[in-house]
PAZAPA-4460 file (N, C-alpha, C; in steps of 0.05 Angstrom, whole numbers, plus 32768, in hexadecimal, padded with zeros to 4 digits):
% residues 88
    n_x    n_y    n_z   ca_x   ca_y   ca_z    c_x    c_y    c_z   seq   type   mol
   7F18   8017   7FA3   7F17   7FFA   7F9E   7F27   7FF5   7F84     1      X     A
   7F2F   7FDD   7F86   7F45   7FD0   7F6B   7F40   7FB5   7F6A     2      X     A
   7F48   7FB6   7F4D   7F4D   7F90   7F51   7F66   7F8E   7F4E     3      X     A
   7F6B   7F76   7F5D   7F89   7F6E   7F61   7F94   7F62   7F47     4      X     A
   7FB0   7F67   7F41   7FC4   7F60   7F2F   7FB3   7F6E   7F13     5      X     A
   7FAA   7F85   7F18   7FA9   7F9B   7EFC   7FB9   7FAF   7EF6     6      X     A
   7FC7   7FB2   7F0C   7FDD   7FCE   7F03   7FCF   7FE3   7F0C     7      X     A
   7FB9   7FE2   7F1A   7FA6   7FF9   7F20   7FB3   8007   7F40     8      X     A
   7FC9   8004   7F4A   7FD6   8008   7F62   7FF3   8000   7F68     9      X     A
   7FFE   8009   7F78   801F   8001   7F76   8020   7FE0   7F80    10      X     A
   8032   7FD5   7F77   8040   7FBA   7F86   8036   7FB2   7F9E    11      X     A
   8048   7FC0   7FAE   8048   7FB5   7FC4   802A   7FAE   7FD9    12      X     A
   801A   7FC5   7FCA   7FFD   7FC1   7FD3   7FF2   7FA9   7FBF    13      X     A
   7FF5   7F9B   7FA4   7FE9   7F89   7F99   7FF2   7F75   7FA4    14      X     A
   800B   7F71   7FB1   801B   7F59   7FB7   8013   7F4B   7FD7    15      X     A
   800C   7F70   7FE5   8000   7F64   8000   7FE1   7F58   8000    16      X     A
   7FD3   7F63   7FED   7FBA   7F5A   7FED   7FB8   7F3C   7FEC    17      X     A
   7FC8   7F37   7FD8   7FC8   7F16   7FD0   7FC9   7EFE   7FE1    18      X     A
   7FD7   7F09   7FF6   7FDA   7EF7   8014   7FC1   7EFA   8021    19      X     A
   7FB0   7F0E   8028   7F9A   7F10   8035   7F81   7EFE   8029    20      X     A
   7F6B   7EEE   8045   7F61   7EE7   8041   7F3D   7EF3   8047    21      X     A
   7F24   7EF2   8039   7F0D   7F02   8036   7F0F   7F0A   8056    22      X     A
   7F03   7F1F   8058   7EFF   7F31   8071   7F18   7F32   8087    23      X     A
   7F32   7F30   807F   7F46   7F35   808E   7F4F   7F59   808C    24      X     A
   7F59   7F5F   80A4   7F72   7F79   809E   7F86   7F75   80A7    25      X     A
   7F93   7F82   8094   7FAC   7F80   809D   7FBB   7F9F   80A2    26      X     A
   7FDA   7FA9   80AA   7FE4   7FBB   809F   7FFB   7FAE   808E    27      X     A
   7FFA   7FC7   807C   8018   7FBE   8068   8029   7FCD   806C    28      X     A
   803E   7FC5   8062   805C   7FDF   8062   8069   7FD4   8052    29      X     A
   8068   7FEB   8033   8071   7FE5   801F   808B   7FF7   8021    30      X     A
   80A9   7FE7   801C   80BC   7FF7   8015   80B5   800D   7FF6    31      X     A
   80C7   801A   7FF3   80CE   8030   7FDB   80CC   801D   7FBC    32      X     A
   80D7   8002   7FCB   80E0   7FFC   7FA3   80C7   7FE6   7FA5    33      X     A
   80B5   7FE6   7FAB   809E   7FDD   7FA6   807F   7FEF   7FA6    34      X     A
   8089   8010   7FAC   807F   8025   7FAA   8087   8031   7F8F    35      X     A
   8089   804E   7F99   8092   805D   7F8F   80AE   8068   7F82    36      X     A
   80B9   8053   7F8D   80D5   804F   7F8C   80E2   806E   7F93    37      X     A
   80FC   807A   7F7A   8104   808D   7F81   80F7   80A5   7F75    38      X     A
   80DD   80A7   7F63   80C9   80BC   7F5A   80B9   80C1   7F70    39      X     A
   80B1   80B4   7F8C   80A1   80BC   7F9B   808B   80C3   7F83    40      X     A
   806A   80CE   7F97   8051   80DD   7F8C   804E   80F2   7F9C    41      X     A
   805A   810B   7F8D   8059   8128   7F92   803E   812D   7F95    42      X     A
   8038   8141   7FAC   8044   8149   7FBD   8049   8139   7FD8    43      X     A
   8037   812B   7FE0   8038   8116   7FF7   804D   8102   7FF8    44      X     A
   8057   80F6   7FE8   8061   80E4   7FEE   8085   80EB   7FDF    45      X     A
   8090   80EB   7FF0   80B4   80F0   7FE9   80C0   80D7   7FE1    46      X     A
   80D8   80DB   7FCB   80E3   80C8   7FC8   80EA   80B1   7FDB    47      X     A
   80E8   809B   7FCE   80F9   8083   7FDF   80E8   807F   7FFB    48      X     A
   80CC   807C   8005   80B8   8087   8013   80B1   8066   8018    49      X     A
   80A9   8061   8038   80AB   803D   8038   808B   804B   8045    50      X     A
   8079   803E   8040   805C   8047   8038   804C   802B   8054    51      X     A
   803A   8033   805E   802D   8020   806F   8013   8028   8071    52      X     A
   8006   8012   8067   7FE5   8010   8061   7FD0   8004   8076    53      X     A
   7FB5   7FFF   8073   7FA2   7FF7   8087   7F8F   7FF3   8072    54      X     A
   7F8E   7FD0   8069   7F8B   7FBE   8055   7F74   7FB4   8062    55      X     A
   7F5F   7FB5   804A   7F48   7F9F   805D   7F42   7F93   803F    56      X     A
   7F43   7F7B   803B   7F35   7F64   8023   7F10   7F60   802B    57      X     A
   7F03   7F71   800E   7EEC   7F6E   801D   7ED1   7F59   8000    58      X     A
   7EE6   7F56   7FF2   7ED0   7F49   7FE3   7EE9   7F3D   7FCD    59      X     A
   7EEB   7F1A   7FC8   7EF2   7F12   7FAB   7EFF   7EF3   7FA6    60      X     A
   7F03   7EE7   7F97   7F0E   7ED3   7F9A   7F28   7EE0   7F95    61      X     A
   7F43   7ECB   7F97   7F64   7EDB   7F99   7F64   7EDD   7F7A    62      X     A
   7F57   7ED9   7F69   7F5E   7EE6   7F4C   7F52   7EF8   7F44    63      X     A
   7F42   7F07   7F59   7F30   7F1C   7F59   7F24   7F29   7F68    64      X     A
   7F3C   7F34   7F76   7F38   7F43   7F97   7F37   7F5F   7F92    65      X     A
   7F2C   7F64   7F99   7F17   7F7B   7F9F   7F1D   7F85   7FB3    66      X     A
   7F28   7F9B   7FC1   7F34   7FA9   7FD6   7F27   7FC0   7FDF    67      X     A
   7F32   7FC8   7FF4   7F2A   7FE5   7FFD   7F41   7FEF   8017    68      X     A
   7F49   8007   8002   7F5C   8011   8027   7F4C   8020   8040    69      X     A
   7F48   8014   8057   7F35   8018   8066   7F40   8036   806E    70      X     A
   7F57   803B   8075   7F61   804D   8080   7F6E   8062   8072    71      X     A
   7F76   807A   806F   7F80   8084   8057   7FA3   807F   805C    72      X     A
   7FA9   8080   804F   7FCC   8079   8044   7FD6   807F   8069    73      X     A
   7FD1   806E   8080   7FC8   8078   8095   7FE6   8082   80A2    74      X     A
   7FF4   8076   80AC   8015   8077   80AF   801E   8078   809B    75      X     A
   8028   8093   808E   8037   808D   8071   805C   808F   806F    76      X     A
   8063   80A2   8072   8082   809F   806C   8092   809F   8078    77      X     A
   80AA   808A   8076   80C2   8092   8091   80D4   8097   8074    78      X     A
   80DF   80AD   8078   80F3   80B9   8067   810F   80A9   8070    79      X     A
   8115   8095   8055   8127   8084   8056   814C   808F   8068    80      X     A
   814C   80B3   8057   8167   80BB   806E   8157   80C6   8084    81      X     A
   814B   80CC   808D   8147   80D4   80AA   8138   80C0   80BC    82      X     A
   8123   80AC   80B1   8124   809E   80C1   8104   80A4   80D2    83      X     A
   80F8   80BC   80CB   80DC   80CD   80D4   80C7   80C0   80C3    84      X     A
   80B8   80BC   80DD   809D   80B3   80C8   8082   80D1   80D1    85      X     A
   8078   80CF   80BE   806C   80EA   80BD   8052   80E5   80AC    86      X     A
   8037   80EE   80C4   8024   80EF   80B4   8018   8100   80A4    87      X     A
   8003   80F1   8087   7FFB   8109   8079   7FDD   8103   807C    88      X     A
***
């Protein structure tokens, strides 16, 4: 769990939350430069890595959302030169 817009998680996951409304899911698919950009998170996650989540909003008003990833990092990487998405 997190609260939204603390820096407690990458971008592209604070930015999708913000659209969601109480008890919705969604999936996300965050490109690289709203991730990890080109440091990736060793060992799992490789550079430049476009990341897709399974988002559920389960408790907050929007200046204090409160999250949970239902699923673990569930579809994670398509490796930007090959094009492979590959689960971990």
């Amino acid at each position: 769990m997190f609260k939204l817009g603390q820096g407690q998680t990458i971008k592209g996951y604070d930015q999708g939350m913000k659209t969601m409304k109480k008890g919705e899911n969604a999936i996300s698919t965050i490109p690289p430069e709203m991730s990890y950009e080109e440091s990736g998170s060793p060992p799992k996650i490789p550079p430049n890595a476009t990341l897709q989540f399974d988002l559920s909003y389960i408790y907050g008003p929007l200046s204090n959302i409160i999250a949970k990833m239902v699923a673990y990092l569930r579809t994670y990487l398509r490796m930007d030169r090959t094009g492979r998405t590959q689960r971990i």
